[in-house]
C-alpha positions in Angstrom: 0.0 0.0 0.0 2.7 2.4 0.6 4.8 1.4 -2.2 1.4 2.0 -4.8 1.2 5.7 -2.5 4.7 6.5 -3.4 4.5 6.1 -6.7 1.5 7.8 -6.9 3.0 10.9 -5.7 5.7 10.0 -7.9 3.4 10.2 -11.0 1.5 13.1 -9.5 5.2 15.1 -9.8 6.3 14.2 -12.6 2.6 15.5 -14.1 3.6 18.4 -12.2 6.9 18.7 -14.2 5.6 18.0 -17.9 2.7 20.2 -17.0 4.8 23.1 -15.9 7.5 22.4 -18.5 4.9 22.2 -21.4 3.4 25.4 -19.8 7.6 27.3 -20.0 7.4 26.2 -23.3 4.0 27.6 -24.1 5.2 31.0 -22.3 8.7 30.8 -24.1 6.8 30.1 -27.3 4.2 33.1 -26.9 7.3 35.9 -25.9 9.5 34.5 -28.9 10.6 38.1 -29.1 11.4 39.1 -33.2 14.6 38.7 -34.8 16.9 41.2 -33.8 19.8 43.0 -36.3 22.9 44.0 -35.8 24.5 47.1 -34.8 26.3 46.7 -38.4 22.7 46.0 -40.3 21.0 48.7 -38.5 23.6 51.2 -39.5 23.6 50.1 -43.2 20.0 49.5 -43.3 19.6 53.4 -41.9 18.2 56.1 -44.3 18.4 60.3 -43.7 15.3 61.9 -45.1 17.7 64.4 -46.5 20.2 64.1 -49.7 23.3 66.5 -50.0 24.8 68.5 -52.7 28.6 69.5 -52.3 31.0 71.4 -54.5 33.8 69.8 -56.2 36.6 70.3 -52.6 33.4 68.1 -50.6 31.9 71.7 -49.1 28.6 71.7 -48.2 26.2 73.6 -50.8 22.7 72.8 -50.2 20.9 69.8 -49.3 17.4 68.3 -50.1 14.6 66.3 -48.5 13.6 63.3 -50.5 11.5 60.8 -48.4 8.5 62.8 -46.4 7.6 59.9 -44.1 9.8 61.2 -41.4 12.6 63.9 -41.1 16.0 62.2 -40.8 19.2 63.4 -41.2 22.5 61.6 -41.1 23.8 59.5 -38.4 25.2 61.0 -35.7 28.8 58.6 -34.3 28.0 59.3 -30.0 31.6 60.6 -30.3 29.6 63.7 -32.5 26.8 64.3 -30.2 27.2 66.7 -27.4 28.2 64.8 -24.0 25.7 66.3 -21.7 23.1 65.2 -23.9 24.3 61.6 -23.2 24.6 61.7 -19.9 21.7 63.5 -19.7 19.2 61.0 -21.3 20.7 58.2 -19.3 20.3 59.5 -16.1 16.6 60.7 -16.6 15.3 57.4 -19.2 17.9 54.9 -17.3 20.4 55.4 -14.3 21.3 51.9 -14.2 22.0 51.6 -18.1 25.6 50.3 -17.9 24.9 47.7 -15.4 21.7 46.0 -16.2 21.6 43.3 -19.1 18.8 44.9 -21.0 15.9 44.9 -18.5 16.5 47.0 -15.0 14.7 44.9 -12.5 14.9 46.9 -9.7 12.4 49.6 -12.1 10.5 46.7 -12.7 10.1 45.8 -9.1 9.4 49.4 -8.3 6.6 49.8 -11.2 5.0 47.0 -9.8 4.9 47.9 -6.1 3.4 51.6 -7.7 0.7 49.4 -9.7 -0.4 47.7 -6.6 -0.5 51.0 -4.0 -2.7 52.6 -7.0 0.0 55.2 -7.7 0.7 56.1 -11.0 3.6 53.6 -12.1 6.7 54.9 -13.3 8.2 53.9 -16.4 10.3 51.2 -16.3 11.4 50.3 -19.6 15.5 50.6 -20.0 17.0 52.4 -22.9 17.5 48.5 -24.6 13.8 47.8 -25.0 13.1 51.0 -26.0 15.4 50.5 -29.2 14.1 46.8 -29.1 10.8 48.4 -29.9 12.5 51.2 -32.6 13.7 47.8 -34.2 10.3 45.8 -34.1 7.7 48.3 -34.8 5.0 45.8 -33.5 6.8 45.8 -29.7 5.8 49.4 -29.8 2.5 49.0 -31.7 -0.7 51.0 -30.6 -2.5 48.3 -27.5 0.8 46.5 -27.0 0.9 47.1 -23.4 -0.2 43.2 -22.3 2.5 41.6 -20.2 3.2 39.2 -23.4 4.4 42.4 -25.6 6.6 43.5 -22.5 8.1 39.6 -22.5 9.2 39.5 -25.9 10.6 43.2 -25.1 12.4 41.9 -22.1 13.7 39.0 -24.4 14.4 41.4 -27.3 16.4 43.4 -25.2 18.5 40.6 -23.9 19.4 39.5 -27.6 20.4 43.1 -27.9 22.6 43.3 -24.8 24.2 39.8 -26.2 25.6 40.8 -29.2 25.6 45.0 -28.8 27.6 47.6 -26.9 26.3 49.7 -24.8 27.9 52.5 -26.7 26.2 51.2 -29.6 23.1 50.7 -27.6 23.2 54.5 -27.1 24.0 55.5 -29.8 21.9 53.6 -32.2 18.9 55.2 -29.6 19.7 58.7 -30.1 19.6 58.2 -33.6 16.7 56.7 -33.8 14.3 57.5 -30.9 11.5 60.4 -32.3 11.9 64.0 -30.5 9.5 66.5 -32.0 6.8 66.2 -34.5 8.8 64.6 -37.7 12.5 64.7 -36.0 13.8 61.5 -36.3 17.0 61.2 -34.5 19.4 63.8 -32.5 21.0 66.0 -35.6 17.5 66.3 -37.1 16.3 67.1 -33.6 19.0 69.5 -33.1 18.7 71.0 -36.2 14.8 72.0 -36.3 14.3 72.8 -32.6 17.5 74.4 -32.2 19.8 75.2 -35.6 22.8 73.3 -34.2 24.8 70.1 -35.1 24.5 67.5 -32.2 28.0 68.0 -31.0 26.7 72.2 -30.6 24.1 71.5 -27.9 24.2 72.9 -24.8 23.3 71.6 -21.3 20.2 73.5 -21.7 19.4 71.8 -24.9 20.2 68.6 -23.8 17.6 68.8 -20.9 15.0 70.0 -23.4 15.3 67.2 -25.8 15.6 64.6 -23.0 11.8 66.2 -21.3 10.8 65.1 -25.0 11.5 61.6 -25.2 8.4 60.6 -23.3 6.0 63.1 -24.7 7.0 65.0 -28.1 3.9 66.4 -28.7 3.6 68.3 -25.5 3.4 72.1 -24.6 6.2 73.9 -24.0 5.0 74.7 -20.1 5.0 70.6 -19.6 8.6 70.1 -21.4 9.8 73.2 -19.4 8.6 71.5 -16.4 10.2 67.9 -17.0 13.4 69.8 -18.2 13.6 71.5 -15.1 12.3 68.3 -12.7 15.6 66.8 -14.5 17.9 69.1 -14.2 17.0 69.6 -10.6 16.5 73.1 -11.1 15.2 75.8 -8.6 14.9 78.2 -11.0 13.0 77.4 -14.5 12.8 80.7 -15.8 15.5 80.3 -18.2 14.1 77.0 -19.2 10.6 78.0 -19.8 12.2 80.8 -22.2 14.5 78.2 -23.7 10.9 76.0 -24.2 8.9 78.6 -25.8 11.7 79.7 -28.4 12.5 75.9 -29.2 8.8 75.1 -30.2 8.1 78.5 -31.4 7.8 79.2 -35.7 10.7 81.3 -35.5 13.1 78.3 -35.1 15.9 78.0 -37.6 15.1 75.2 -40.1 18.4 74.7 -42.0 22.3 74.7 -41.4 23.2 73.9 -44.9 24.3 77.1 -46.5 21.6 76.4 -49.3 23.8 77.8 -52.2 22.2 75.9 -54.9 18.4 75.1 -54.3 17.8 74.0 -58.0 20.6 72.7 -58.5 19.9 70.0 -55.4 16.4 70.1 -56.8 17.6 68.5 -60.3 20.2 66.2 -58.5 19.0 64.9 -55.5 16.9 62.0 -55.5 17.9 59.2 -53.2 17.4 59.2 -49.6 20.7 59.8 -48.2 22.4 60.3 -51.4 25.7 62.7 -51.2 26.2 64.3 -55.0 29.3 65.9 -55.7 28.7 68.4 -58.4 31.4 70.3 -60.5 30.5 73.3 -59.1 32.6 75.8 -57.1 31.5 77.0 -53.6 33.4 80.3 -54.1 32.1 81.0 -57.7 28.4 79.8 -56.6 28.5 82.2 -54.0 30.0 85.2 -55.8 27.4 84.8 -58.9 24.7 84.3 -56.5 25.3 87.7 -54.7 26.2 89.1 -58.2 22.7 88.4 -59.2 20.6 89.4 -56.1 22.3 92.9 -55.8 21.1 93.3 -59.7 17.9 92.6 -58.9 17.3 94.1 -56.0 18.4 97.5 -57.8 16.5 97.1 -60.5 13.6 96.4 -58.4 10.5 94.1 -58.1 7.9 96.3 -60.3 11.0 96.5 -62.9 12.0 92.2 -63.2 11.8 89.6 -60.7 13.5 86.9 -61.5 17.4 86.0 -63.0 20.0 83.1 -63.0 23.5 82.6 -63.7 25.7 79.9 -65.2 29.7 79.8 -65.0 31.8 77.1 -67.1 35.1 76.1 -67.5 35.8 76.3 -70.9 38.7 73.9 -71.3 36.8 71.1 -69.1 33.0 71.6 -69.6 32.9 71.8 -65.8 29.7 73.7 -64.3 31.6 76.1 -61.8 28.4 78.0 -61.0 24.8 76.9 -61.1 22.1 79.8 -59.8 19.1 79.3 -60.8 17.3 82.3 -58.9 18.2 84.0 -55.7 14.2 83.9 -54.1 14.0 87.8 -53.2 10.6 88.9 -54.6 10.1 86.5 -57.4 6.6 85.0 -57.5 8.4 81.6 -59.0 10.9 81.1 -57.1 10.9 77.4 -57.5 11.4 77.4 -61.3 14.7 76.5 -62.4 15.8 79.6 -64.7 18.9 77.9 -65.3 17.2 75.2 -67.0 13.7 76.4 -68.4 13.1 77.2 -71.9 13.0 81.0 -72.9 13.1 83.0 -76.4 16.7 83.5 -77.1 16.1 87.2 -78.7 19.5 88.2 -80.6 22.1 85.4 -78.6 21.7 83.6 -81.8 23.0 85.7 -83.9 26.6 85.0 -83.8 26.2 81.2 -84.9 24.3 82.8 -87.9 27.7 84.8 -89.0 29.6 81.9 -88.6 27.5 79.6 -90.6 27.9 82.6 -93.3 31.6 83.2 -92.8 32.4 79.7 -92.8 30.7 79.0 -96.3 32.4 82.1 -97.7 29.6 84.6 -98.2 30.3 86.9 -95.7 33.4 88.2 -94.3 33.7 90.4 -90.8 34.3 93.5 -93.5 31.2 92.4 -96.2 28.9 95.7 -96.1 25.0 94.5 -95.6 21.9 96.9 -95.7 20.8 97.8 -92.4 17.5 99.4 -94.3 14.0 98.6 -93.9 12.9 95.0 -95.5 9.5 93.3 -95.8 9.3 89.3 -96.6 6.7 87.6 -97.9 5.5 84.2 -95.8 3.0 81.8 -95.5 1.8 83.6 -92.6 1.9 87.1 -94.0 4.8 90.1 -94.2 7.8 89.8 -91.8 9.5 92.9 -91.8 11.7 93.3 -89.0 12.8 96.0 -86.5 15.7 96.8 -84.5 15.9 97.1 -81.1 16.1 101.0 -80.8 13.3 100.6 -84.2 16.2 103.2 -86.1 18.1 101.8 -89.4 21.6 102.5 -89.6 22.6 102.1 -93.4 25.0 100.1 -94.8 27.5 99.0 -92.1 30.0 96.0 -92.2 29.0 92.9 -90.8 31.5 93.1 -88.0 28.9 96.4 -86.8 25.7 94.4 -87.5 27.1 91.3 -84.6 28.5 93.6 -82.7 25.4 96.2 -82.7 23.4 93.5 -82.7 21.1 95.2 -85.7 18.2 92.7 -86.7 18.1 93.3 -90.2 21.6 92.3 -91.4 20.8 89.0 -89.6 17.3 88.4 -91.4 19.3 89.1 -94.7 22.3 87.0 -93.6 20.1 84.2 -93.1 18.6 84.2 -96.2 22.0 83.5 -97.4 22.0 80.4 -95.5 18.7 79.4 -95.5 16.3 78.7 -92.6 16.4 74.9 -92.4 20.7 75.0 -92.4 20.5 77.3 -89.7 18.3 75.6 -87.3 20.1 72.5 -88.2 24.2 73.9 -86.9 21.7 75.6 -83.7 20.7 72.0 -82.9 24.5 71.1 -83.9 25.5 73.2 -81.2 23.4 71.6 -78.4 20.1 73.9 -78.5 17.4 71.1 -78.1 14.5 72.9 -77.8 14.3 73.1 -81.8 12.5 70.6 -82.5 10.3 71.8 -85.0 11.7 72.1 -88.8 12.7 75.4 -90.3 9.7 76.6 -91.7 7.9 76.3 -87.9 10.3 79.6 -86.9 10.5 80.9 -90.4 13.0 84.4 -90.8 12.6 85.2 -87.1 14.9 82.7 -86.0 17.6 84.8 -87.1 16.2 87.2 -84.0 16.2 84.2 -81.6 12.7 83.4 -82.1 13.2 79.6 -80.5 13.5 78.6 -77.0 16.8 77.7 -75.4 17.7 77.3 -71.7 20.7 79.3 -70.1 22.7 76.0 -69.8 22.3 75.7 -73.7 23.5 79.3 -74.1 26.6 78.9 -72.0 27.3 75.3 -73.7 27.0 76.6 -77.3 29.2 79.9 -76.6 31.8 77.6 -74.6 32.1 76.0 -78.1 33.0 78.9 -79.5 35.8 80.4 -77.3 37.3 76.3 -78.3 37.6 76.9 -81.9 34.3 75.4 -82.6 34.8 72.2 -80.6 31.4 71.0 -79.0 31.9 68.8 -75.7 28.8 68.0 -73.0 28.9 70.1 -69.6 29.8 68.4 -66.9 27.6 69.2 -63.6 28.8 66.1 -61.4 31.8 65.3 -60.5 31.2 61.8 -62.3 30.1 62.5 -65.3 31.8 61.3 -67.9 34.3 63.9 -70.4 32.6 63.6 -73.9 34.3 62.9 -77.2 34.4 66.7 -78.9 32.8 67.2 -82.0 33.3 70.1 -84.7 30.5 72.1 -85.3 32.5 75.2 -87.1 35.2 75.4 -88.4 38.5 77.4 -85.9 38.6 79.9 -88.7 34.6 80.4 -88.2 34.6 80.3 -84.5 37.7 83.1 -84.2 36.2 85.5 -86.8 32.5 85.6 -84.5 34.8 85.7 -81.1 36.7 88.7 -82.3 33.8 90.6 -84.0 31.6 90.0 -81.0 34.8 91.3 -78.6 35.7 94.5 -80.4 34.0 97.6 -78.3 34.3 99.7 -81.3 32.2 97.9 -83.1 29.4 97.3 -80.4 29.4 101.3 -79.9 26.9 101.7 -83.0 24.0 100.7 -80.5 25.5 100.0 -76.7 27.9 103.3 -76.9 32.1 103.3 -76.1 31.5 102.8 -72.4 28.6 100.0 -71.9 28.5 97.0 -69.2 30.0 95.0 -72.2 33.7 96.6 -71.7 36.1 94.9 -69.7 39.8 96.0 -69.0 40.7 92.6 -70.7 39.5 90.5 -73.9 36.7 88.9 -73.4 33.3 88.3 -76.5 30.1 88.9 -75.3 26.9 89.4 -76.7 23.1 90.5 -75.5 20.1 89.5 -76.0 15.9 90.6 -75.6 13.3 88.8 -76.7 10.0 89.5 -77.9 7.7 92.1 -75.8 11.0 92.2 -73.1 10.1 88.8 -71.4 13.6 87.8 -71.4 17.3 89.6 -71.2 20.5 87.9 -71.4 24.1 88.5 -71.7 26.2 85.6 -72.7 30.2 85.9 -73.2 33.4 84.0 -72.7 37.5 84.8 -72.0 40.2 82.1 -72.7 39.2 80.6 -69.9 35.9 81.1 -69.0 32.3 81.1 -70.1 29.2 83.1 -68.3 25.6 83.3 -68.9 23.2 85.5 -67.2 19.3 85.7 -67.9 16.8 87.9 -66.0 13.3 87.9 -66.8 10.0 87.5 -65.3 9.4 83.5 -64.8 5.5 83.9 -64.6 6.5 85.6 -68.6 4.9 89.1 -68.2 7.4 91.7 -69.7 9.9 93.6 -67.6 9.6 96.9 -67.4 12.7 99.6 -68.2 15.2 97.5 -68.6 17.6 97.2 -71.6 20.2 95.1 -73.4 22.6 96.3 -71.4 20.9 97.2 -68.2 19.6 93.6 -67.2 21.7 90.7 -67.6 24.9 92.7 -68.7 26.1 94.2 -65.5 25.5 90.5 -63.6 28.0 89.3 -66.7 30.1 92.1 -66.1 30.5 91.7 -62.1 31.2 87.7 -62.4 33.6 88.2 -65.1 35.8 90.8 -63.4 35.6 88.6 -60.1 37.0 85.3 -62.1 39.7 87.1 -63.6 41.1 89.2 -60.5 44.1 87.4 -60.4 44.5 86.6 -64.2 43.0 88.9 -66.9 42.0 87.1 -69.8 43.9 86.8 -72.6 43.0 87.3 -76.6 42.8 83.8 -78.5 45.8 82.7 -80.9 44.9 83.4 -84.9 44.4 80.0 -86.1 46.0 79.0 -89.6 43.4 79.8 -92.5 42.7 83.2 -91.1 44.9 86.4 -92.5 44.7 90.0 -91.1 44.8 93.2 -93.5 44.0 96.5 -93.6 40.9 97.4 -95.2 39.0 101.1 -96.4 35.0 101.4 -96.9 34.2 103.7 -99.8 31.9 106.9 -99.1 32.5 107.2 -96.0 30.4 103.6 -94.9 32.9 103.0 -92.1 36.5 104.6 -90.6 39.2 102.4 -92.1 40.6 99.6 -89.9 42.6 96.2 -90.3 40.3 93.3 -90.0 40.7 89.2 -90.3 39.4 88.0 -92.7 39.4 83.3 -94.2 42.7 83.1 -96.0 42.4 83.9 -99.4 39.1 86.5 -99.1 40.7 89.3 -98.1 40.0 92.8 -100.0 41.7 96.3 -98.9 38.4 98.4 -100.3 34.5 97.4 -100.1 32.2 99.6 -101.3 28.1 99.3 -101.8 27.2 97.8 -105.1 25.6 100.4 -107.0 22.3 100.0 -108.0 22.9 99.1 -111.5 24.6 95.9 -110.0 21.0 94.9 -108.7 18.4 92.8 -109.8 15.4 95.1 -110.8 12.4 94.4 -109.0 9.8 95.8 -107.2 10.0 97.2 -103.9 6.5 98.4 -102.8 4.0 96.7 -102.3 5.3 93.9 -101.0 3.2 90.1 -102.8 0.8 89.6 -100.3 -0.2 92.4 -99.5 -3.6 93.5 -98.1 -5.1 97.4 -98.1 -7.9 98.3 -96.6 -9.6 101.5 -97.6 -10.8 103.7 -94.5 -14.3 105.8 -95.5 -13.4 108.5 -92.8 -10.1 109.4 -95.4 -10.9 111.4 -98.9 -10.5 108.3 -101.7 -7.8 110.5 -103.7 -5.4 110.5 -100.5 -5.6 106.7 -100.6 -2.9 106.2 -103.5 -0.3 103.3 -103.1 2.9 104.0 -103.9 4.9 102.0 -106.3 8.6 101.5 -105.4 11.6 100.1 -107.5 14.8 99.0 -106.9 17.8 98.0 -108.8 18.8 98.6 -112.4 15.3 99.7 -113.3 16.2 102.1 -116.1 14.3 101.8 -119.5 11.5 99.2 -117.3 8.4 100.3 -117.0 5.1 99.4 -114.8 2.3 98.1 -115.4 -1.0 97.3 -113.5 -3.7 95.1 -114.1 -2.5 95.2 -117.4 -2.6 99.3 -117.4 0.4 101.4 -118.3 1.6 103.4 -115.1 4.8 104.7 -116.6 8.5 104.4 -116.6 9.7 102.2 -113.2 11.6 104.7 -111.5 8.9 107.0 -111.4 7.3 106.2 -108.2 3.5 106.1 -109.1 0.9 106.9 -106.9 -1.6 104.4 -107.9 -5.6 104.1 -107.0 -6.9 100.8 -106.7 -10.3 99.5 -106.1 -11.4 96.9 -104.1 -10.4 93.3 -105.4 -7.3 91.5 -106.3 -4.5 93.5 -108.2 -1.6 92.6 -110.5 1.6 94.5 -110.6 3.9 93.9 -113.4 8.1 95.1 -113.8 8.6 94.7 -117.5 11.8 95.5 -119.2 12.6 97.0 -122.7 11.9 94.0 -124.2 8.2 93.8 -123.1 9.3 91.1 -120.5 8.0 90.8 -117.4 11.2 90.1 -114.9 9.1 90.6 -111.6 5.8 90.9 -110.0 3.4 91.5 -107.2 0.1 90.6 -106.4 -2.3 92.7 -103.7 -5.5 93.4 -102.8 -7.6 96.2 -102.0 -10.7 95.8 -99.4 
């Protein structure tokens, strides 16, 4: 009987044992805590909200938030972040940090003796399970409060403590652990509540951001009062003030020096991406003051908006990328570096050296600077200049210079619309993408769209002899093969025309923005209804291109070629070249330099380069017996209206000749007006009209058709 009663009890302890062991296994089953990383994994796995942009020596220029879920900045090494912060979290969120193994159970102990007197409990979770829970969201989910989530914390923390540092521990906390709002981690912390870097914070601070840990989202009077229950202060007066001014709006926001905000804009993509661009910090900054003090002269109600580029001319390299300066603009997020405007006259120089390099024009060749009307499919084009005055016959080296809109139209009808936009798309301007006809004779006055970068790029290739290479904005990017897109001989013939202040003093005067106390080729530019101004030029060694314009495109108001963009130019060139004037470009072979007279007085005599083997020492206009005879006025295609208010007599057309008209004679609708060069006044009725040059012969060598309604 006893022996059957022991081994009852015997089987009664054993089911005691598997009982309580299956239960252990149960419990250790149900706190499995989550797989836990590593220091390393964390680290690598870790993400800043922000990206960077530096300049080509590693200097900070701006930086850029790319991922909105939560503002992170870089990691912060505990060696970088300011020791009374440090000591200052552990003493308030876990005095016995460095000697517990991950869970302090003498806070347990003491949260549960408060739970069972009905006082409020404190907190007893250590600085490990709080990152256990940063690691494994769902530790820290809303409702996970039940004593299994604080197990598998416990455990999680344990794991940590195993294969961790407490530095690391730290650390990994501070960089992690939520402060304010979106602030993710210490230096984002410390940047948007106070403007500092983490190793800048003062004891103050660190008291602050320790009373936020528990409670981010509370008042400043609550994190005044934690911040001075913590410190042990007596007197929280300074702290209050401290609280109020870190949570108040007029908190600094960035430490970056924010150089290059489009630039970053265009680059920056990646979460935590660093981009080194090309771009100078010294040059950046320079152009970008140059720029605002222009604008801020010129004033708001005047123009708004402007940018500046700055190249290397020998490497491609982007030493300057302002897009706009802010100030008063109403679009200050538009890239004007990189946006398409009307080029106005900056195209003109490509024009000449399309001519010059086919052998049509030289720098001397005299071209009509008179008034012209051209038929086209959409009705007359009969350009203007700027100042809407005609100078005359001038030399084509005056007509660049000057920048006169008539010698270009008629220098591109020796090259031919559809050529010309072709060498413009040659020379990097990819914003033609329309044929020819789409732009028509305008394009010789810069009727397409190009972007600042395009303007610096195609002018670079002309200060290298006609050599096209891509820019270079990062670091990175690769050098590209060159390509020729005029000839040297082309290419020096523009420069010099486009450098020579005599020349340029037809329109801009002897003493304009465009003069420098060393060589450099420039030339200005307004487009249609003064929307956009720029001033584009180049040294020996460097290229700059300035735009200013209204981005929203309403016209600017009272400014000129030379008032806008040119003294921006002027300022960044003089800067780049303190220390080293530039220098005029070497002739290259194929290119010959010889005096040269203008007959009647067209020009003062000069020498002048000229392609090896044109060269003349007297130009003169040809006389009109040297041109075609044809008629002049009215124009084919044109349309009169007759106005009933006006007597019908003083509605006469007058019928113009030009050329070698002597012995022609006119003829309308078949009537006989009389001999060609006698100017007619002519009445015609309504209806369609025929208007016949006929020669000696009874041949008709031109004619005109208008109408009268």
């Amino acid at each position: 009987m006893s022996i059957r009663r022991h081994l009852s009890r015997i089987n009664i302890a054993l089911a005691l044992v598997g009982i309580t062991a299956l239960a252990l296994l149960v419990l250790w089953l149900l706190t499995l805590p989550p797989t836990m990383p590593s220091y390393a994994a964390v680290r690598e796995a870790y993400r800043p909200s922000e990206a960077w942009l530096r300049d080509r020596e590693g200097r900070l220029l701006d930086s850029e938030r790319v991922d909105f879920h939560a503002r992170r900045l870089g990691w912060s090494e505990l060696e970088a972040i300011a020791p009374a912060l440090r000591e200052t979290v552990v003493a308030a969120e876990d005095r016995r940090f460095s000697d517990h193994a991950g869970v302090d159970w003498w806070a347990l102990g003491g949260a549960a003796r408060d739970r069972v007197s009905g006082k409020r409990p404190r907190g007893a979770s250590t600085l490990t399970m709080q990152l256990a829970a940063f690691l494994a969201p769902e530790l820290a989910r809303p409702g996970a409060r039940n004593w299994r989530d604080k197990l598998r914390q416990m455990r999680a923390a344990w794991v940590i403590e195993q294969h961790w540092s407490k530095d690391e521990i730290l650390e990994a906390y501070l960089n992690l652990s939520g402060f304010r709002g979106e602030a993710q981690g210490v230096a984002a912390a410390a940047l948007t509540l106070f403007g500092k870097t983490p190793a800048a914070l003062s004891p103050d601070d660190a008291l602050l951001l320790t009373a936020l840990l528990p409670a981010p989202q509370a008042s400043a009077a609550a994190v005044a009062r934690r911040a001075c229950a913590i410190g042990r202060r007596t007197d929280c007066m300074a702290i209050e003030a401290a609280a109020v001014a870190m949570l108040g709006p007029a908190r600094r926001l960035a430490l970056d020096p924010g150089l290059a905000p489009h630039l970053a804009a265009k680059l920056l993509r990646e979460p935590g991406a660093t981009v080194t661009t090309t771009v100078d910090l010294t040059t950046q900054r320079m152009a970008a003051l140059a720029l605002a003090r222009q604008l801020q002269g010129l004033g708001a109600s005047r123009v708004r908006d402007g940018a500046v580029v700055v190249v290397d001319n020998a490497t491609g390299d982007v030493l300057a990328y302002v897009g706009g300066v802010g100030g008063q603009s109403t679009a200050g997020a538009v890239d004007g570096a990189d946006a398409y405007r009307q080029a106005g006259s900056t195209l003109k120089p490509f024009l000449y050296a399309q001519a010059m390099e086919r052998g049509w024009l030289t720098p001397a060749s005299i071209i009509d600077d008179s008034p012209v009307q051209l038929d086209t499919a959409s009705g007359l084009y009969v350009p203007q200049n700027y100042d809407r005055s005609f100078k005359g016959l001038v030399s084509a080296r005056t007509a660049l210079a000057g920048s006169l809109n008539v010698p270009a139209v008629r220098t591109l009808l020796l090259t031919g619309v559809e050529p010309f936009r072709d060498r413009l798309w040659d020379a990097g301007y990819r914003g033609l993408t329309e044929d020819g006809d789409y732009y028509g004779f305008s394009l010789a006055l810069g009727s397409a769209e190009v972007t600042l970068l395009e303007q610096a790029n195609a002018f670079r290739m002309l200060a290298n002899g006609g050599q096209f290479t891509p820019l270079r904005i990062k670091m990175d990017d690769p050098r590209g093969k060159p390509r020729s897109v005029f000839t040297r001989q082309a290419a020096f013939l523009v420069a010099d025309m486009m450098a020579d202040p005599g020349a340029r003093a037809v329109t801009f005067g002897l003493d304009s923005a465009l003069k420098l106390p060393f060589w450099a080729a420039v030339k200005t530019g307004t487009s249609k209804a003064m929307r956009d101004n720029w001033c584009v030029g180049f040294s020996d060694r460097f290229t700059v291109a300035v735009w200013v314009g209204n981005l929203e495109g309403d016209p600017m108001r009272a400014v000129s070629g030379t008032s806008g963009a040119a003294p921006v130019w002027r300022e960044v060139m003089l800067a780049l070249h303190r220390d080293r004037p530039g220098k005029r470009p070497t002739p290259p072979p194929g290119v010959e330099h010889r005096p040269v007279a203008f007959a009647g007085g067209i020009e003062p005599a000069r020498a002048d380069w000229f392609l090896a083997g044109t060269g003349q020492t007297a130009l003169a206009a040809a006389p009109p017996e040297a041109r075609r005879p044809r008629i002049a006025d009215p124009v084919a295609g044109a349309v009169y209206a007759i106005d009933p208010d006006i007597p019908i007599d003083r509605q006469r057309i007058r019928v113009a000749t030009m050329g070698a008209v002597a012995g022609h004679r006119l003829q309308l609708d078949k009537r006989d007006l009389g001999p060609a060069d006698g100017q007619p006044l002519v009445l015609a009725g309504p209806g369609q009209h025929r208007l016949l040059l006929v020669d000696p012969a009874g041949k008709a060598v031109d004619r005109v058709l208008f109408s009268v309604r």
